[in-house]
DOKOL-610329 format. One record per residue (C-alpha): residue number from 1; residue in three letters; y, x, z. Coordinates in nm, 4 decimals. Last residue first. Example, Ala and Ser with C-alpha at 12.3 -4.5 7.8 and 13.67 -1.06 7.14 Angstrom:
% residues 2
+-----+------+----------+----------+----------+
! seq ! type !        y !        x !        z !
+-----+------+----------+----------+----------+
!   2 !  ser !  -0.1060 !   1.3670 !   0.7140 !
!   1 !  ala !  -0.4500 !   1.2300 !   0.7800 !
+-----+------+----------+----------+----------+
END
This chain:
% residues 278
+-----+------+----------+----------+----------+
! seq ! type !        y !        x !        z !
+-----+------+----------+----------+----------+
! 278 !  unk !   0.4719 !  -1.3562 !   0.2794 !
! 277 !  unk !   0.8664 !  -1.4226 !   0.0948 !
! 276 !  unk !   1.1507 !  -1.2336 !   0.1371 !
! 275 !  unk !   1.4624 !  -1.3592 !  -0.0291 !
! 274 !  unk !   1.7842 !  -1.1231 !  -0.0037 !
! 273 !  unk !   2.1212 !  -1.0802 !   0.0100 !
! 272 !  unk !   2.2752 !  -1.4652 !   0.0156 !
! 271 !  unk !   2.6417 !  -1.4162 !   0.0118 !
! 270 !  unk !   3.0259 !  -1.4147 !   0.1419 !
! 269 !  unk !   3.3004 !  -1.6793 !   0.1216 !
! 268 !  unk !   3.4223 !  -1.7869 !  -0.2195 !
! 267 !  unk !   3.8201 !  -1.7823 !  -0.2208 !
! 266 !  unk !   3.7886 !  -1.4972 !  -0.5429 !
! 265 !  unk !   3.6661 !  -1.7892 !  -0.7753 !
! 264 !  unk !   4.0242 !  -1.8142 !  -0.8954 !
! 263 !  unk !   3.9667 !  -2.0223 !  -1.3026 !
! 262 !  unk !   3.7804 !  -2.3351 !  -1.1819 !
! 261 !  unk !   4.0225 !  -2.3200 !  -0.8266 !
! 260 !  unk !   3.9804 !  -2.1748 !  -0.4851 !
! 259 !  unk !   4.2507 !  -2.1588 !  -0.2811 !
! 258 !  unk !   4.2095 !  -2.4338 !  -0.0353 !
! 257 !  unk !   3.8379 !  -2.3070 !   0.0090 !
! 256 !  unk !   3.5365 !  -2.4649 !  -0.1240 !
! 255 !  unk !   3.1725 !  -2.3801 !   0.0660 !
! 254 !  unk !   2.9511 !  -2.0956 !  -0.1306 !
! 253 !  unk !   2.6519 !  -2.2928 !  -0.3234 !
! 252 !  unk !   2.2745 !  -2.1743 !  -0.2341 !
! 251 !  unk !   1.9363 !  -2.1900 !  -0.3863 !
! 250 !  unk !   1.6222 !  -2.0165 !  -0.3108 !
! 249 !  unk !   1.3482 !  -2.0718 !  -0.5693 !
! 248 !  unk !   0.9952 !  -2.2682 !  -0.5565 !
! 247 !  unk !   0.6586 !  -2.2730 !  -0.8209 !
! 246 !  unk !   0.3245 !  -2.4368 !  -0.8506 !
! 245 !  unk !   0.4244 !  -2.7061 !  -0.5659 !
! 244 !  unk !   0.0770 !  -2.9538 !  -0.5312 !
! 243 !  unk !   0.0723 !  -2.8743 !  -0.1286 !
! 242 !  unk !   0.2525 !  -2.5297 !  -0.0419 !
! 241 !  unk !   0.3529 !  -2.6402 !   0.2461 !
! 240 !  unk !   0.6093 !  -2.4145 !   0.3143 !
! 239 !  unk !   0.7062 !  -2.2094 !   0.6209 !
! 238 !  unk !   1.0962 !  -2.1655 !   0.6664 !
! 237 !  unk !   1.2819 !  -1.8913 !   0.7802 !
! 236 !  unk !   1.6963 !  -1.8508 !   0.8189 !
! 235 !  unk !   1.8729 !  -1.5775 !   0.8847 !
! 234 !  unk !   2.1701 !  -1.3802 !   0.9468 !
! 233 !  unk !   2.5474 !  -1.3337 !   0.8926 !
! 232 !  unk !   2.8055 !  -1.6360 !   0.9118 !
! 231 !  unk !   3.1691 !  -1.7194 !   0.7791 !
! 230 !  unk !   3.2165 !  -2.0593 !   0.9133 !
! 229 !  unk !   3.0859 !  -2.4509 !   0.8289 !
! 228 !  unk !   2.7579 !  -2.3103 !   0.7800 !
! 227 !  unk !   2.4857 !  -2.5462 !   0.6314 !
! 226 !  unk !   2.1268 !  -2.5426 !   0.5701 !
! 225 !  unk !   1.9187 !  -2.7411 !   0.3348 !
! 224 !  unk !   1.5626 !  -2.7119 !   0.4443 !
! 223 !  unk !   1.4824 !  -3.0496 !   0.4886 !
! 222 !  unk !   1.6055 !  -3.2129 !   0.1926 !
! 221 !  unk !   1.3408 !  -2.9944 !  -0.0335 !
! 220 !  unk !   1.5770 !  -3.0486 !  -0.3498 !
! 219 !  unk !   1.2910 !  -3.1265 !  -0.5993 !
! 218 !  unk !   1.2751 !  -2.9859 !  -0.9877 !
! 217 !  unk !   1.1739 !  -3.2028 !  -1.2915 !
! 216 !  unk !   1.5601 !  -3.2115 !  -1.4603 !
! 215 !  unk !   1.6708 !  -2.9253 !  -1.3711 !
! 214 !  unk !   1.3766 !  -2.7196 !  -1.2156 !
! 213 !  unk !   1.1306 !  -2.6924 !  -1.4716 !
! 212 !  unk !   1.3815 !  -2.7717 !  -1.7273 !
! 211 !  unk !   1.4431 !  -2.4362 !  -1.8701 !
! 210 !  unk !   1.0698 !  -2.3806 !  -1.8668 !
! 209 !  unk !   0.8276 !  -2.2110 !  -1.5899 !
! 208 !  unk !   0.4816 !  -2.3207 !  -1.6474 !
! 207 !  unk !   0.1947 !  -2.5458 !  -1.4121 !
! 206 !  unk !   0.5349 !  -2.7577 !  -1.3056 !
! 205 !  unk !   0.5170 !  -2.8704 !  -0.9592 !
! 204 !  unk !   0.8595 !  -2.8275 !  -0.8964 !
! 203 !  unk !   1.0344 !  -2.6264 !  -0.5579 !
! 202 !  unk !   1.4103 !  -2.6036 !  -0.4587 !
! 201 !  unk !   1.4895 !  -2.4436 !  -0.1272 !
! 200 !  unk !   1.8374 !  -2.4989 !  -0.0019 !
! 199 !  unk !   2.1207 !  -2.2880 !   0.1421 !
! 198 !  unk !   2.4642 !  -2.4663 !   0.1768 !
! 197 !  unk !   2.8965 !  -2.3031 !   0.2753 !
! 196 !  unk !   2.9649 !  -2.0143 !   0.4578 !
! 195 !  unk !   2.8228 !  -1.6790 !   0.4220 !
! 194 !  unk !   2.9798 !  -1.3519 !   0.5535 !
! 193 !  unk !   2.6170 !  -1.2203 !   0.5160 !
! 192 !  unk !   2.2703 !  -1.3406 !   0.3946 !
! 191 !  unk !   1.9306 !  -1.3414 !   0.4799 !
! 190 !  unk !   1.6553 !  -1.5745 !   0.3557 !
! 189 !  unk !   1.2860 !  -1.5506 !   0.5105 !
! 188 !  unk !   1.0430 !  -1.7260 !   0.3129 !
! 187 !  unk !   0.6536 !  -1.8494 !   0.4991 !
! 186 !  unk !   0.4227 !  -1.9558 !   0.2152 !
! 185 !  unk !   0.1771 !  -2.2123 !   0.3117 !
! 184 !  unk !  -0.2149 !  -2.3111 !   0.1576 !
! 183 !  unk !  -0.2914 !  -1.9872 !  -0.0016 !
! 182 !  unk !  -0.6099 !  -2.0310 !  -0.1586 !
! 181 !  unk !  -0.9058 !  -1.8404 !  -0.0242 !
! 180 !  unk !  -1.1227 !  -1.6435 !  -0.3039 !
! 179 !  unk !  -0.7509 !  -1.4883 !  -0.3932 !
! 178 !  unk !  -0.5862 !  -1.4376 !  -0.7398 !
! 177 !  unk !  -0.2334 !  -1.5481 !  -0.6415 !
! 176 !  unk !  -0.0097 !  -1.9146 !  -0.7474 !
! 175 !  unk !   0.2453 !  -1.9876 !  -0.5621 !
! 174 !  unk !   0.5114 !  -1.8361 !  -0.8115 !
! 173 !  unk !   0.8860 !  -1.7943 !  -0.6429 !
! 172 !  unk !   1.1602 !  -1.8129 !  -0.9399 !
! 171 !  unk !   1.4028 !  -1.5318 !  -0.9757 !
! 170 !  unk !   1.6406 !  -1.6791 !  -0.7307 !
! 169 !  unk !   1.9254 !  -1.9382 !  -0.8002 !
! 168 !  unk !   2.3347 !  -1.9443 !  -0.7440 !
! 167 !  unk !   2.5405 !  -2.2192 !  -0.7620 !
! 166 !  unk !   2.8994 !  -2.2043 !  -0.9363 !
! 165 !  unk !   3.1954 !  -2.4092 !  -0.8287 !
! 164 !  unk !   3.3591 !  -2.5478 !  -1.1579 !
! 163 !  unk !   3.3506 !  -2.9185 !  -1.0337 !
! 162 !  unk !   3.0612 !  -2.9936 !  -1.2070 !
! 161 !  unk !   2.8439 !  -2.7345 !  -1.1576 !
! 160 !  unk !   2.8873 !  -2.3924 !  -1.2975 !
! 159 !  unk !   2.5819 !  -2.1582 !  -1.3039 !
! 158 !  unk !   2.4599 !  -1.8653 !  -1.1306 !
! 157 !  unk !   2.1870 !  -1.6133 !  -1.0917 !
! 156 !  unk !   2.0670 !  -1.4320 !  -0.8073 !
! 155 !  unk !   1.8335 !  -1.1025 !  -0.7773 !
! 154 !  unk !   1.7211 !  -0.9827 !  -0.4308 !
! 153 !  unk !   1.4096 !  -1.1116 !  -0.4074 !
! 152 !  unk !   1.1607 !  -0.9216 !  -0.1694 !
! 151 !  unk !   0.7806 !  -1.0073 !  -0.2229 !
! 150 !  unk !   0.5711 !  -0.8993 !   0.1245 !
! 149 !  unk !   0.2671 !  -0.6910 !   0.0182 !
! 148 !  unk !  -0.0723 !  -0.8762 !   0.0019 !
! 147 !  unk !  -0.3352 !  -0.7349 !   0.2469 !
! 146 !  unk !  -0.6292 !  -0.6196 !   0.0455 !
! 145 !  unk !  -0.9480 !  -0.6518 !   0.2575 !
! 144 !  unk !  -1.1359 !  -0.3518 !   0.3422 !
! 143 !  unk !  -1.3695 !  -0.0560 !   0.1433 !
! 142 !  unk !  -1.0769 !  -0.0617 !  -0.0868 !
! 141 !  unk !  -1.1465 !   0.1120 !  -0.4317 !
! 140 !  unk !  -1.3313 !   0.4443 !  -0.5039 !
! 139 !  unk !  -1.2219 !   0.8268 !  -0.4490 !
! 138 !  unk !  -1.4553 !   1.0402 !  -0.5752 !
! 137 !  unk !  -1.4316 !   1.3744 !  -0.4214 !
! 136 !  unk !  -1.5249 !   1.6603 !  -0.6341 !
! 135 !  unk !  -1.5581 !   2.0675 !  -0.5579 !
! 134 !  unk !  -1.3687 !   2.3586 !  -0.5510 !
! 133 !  unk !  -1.4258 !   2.7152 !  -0.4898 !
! 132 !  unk !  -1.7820 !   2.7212 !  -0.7294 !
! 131 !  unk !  -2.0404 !   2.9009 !  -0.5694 !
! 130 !  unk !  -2.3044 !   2.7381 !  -0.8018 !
! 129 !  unk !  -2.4410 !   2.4731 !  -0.5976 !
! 128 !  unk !  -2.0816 !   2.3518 !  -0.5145 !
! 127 !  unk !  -1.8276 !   2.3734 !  -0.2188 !
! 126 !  unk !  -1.8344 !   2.7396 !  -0.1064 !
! 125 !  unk !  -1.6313 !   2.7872 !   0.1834 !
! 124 !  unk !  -1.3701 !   3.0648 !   0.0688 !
! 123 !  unk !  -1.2322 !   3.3199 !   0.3284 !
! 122 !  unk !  -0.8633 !   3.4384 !   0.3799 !
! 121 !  unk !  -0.8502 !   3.7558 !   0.6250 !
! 120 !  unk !  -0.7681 !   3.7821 !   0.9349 !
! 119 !  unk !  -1.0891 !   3.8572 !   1.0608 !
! 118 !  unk !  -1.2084 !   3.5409 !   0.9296 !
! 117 !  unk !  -0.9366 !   3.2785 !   0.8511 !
! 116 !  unk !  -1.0644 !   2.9707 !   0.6632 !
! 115 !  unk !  -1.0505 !   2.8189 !   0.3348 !
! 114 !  unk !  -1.2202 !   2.4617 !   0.1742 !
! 113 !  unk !  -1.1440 !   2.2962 !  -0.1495 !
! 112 !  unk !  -1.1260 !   1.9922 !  -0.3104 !
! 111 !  unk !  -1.0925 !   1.7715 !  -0.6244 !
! 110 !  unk !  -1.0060 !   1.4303 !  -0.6743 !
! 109 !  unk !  -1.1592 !   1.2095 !  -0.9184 !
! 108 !  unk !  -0.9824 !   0.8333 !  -0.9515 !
! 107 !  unk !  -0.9354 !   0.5085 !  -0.8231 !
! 106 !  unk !  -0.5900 !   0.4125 !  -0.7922 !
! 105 !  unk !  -0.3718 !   0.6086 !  -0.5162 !
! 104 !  unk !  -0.0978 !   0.4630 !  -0.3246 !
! 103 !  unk !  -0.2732 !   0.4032 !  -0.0236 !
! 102 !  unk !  -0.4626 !   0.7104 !  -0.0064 !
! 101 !  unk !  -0.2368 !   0.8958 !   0.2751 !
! 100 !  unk !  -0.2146 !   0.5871 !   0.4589 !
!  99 !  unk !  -0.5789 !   0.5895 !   0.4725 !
!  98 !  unk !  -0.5957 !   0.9264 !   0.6733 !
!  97 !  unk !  -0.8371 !   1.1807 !   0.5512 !
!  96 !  unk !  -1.0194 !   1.3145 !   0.8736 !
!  95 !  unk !  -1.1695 !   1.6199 !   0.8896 !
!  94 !  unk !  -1.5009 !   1.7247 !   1.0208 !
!  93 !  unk !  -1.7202 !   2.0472 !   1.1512 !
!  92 !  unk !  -2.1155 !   2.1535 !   1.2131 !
!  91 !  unk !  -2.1972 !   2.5386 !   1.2661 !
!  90 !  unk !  -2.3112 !   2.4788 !   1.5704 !
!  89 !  unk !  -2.2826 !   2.1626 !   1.7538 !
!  88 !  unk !  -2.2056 !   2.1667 !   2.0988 !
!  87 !  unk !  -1.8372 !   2.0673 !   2.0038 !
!  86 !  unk !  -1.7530 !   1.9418 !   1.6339 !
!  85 !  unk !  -1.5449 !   2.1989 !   1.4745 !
!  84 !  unk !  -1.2002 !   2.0557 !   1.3471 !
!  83 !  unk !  -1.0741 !   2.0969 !   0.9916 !
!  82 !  unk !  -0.7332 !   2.0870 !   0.9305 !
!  81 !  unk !  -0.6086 !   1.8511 !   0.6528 !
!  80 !  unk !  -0.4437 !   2.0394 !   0.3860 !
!  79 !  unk !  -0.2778 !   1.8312 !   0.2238 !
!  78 !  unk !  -0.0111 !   1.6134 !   0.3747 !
!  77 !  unk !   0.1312 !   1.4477 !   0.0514 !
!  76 !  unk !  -0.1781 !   1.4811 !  -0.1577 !
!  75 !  unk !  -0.1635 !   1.7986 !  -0.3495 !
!  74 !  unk !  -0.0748 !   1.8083 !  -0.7017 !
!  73 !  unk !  -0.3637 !   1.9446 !  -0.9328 !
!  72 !  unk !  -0.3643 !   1.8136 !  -1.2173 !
!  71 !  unk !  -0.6356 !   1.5586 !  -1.1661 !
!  70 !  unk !  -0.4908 !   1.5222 !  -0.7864 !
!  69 !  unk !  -0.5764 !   1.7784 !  -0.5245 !
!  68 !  unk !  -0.6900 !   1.7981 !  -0.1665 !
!  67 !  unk !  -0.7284 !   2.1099 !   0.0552 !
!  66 !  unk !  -0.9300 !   2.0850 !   0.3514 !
!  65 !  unk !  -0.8457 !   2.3496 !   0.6233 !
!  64 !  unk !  -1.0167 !   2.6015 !   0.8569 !
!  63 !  unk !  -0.7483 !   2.7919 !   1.0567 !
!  62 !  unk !  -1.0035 !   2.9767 !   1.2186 !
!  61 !  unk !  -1.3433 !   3.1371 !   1.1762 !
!  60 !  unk !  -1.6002 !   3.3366 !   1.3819 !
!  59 !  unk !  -1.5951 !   3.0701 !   1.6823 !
!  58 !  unk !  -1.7627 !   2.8970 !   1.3596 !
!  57 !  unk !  -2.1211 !   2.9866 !   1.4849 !
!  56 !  unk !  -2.2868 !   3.0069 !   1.1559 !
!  55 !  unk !  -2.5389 !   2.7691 !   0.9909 !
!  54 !  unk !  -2.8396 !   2.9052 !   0.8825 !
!  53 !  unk !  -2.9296 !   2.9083 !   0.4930 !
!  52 !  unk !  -2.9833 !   3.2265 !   0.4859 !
!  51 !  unk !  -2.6267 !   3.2872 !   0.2871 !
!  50 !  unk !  -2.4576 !   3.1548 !   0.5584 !
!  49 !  unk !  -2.3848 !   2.7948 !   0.6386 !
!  48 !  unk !  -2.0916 !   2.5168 !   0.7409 !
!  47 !  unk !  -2.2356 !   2.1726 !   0.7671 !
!  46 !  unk !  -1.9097 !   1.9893 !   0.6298 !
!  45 !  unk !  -1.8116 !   1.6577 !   0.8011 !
!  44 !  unk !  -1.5954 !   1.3871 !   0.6486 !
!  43 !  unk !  -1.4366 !   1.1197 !   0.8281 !
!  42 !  unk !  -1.2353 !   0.8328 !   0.5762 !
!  41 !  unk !  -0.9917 !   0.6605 !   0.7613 !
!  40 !  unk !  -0.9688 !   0.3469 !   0.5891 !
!  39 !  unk !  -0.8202 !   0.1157 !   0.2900 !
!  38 !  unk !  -0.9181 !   0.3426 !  -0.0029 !
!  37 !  unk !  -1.2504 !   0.4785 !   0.0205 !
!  36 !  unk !  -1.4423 !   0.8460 !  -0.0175 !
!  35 !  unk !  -1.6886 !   0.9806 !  -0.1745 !
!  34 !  unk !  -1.7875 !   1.3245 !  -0.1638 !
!  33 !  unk !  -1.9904 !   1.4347 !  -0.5135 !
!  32 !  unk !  -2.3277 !   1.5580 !  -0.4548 !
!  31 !  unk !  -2.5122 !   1.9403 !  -0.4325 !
!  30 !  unk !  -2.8309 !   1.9645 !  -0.6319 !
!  29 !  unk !  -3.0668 !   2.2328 !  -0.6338 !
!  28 !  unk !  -2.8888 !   2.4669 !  -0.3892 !
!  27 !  unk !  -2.8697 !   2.7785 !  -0.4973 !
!  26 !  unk !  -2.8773 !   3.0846 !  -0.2394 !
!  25 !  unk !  -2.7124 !   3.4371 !  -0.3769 !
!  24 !  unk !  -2.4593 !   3.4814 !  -0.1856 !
!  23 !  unk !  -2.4829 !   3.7996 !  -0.0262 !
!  22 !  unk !  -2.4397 !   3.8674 !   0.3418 !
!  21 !  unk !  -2.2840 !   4.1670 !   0.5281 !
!  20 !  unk !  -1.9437 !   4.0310 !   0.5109 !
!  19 !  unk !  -1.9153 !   3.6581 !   0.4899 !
!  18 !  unk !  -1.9577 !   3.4188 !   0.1814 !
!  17 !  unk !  -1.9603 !   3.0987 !   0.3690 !
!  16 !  unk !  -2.1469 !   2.8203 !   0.1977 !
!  15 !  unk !  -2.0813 !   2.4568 !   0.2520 !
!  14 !  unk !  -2.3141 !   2.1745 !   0.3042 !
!  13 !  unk !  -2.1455 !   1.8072 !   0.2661 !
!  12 !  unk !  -2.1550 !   1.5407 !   0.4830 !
!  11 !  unk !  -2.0601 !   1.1559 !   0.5102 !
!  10 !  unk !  -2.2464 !   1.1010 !   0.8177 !
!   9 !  unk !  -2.5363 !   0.8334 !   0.8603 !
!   8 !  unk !  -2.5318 !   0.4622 !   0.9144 !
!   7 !  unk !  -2.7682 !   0.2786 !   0.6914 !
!   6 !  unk !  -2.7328 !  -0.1026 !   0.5653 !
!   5 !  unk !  -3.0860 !  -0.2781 !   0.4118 !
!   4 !  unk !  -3.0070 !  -0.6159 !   0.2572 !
!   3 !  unk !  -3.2791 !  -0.8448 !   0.2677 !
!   2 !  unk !  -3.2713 !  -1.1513 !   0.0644 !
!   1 !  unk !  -3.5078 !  -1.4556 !   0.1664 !
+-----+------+----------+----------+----------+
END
């Protein structure tokens, strides 16, 4: 039988305050990397010390603040984070990096730094062995699930059926993702305004998109064709079973006014906007 050990302990990191009266002159032998995840709060705490090695009462500082910087040294969008002593214990303080403000990072070095007001004046919290200002956070992939983004479509294109009306098609929907669990029904939300004539949902079970995958091997699903007999604005949703269907697009064909012939297209009632599909 496997045995997998798990540990809970703070994500810390010693820092050196070079206040008057001291001199820095402490090493330490070996000072690591923070690491932090995409996907949740990350909580850091920095164990705040003098020169002795003796952490100091930080009623002495203020405005403490983590700074965070890309490779070239951008901040992150709400950098710095303040830095918040922990009550009752000295000399001990933590920040929280919000996961939102990660979200749109790949994995990558970041680098840090820590101030603080003493006396007014700006101090540096050492953040390496060698009284280096700034210091490395490594910032690795999701430490939770990946929740898929919703897919908007808002592209259409048309062509001319038989009695010079055009219909208009999606970019075509793929069911196919790279997931452990299949996806087993896709839920698509169609909005549209001013629209009056027939929405449908076309699927095939094609393994590759062609010219024909839809033409001539395609399926009208018969059950979601929807039909407005006046101008309307709004939506429709339907939730797919995805079953053997590799691939599906949103169809629709504006209803035929008195005034609408193959060369006056202008009598064509309002539109499909947008596809979202989750």
């Amino acid at each position: 039988m496997q045995k997998i050990s798990s540990y809970l302990y703070p994500n810390r990191i010693e820092l050196l305050a070079d206040l008057a009266g001291f001199t820095t002159e402490y090493t330490n032998v070996y000072q690591r990397n923070l690491k932090i995840y995409n996907g949740i709060d990350n909580v850091v705490e920095f164990d705040i010390k003098n020169a002795d090695q003796k952490r100091i009462d930080l009623s002495i500082l203020s405005n403490i603040e983590l700074n965070v910087m890309d490779a070239s040294g951008n901040a992150l969008p709400n950098s710095p984070y303040p830095v918040t002593p922990i009550p009752s214990m000295k000399g001990l303080a933590k920040v929280i990096i919000p996961q939102d403000d990660l979200a749109d990072l790949t994995e990558q070095f970041l680098a840090y730094s820590v101030t603080a007001l003493k006396d007014g004046n700006d101090t540096i919290l050492y953040a390496d062995s060698r009284f280096g200002a700034v210091g490395k956070i490594e910032l690795v992939g999701n430490a939770m699930p990946v929740i898929k983004d919703d897919r908007v479509y808002k592209t259409f294109t048309a062509e001319i059926d038989l009695h010079g009306l055009p219909i208009s098609h999606s970019s075509t929907i793929s069911t196919q993702f790279y997931e452990a669990v299949p996806t087993a029904s896709l839920t698509i939300d169609i909005n549209f305004t001013g629209f009056k004539g027939s929405i449908w949902i076309e699927a095939t079970t094609d393994s590759t998109i062609s010219v024909d995958s839809f033409k001539t091997r395609g399926l009208k699903l018969e059950d979601t064709v929807t039909t407005y007999a006046s101008p309307t604005t709004g939506n429709i949703s339907f939730d797919l079973d995805i079953s053997d269907y590799k691939y599906f697009r949103v169809s629709y064909q504006n209803a035929k006014l008195q005034d609408v012939t193959s060369t006056n297209l202008m009598g064509l009632t309002g539109k499909v906007d947008s596809v979202i599909v989750y």
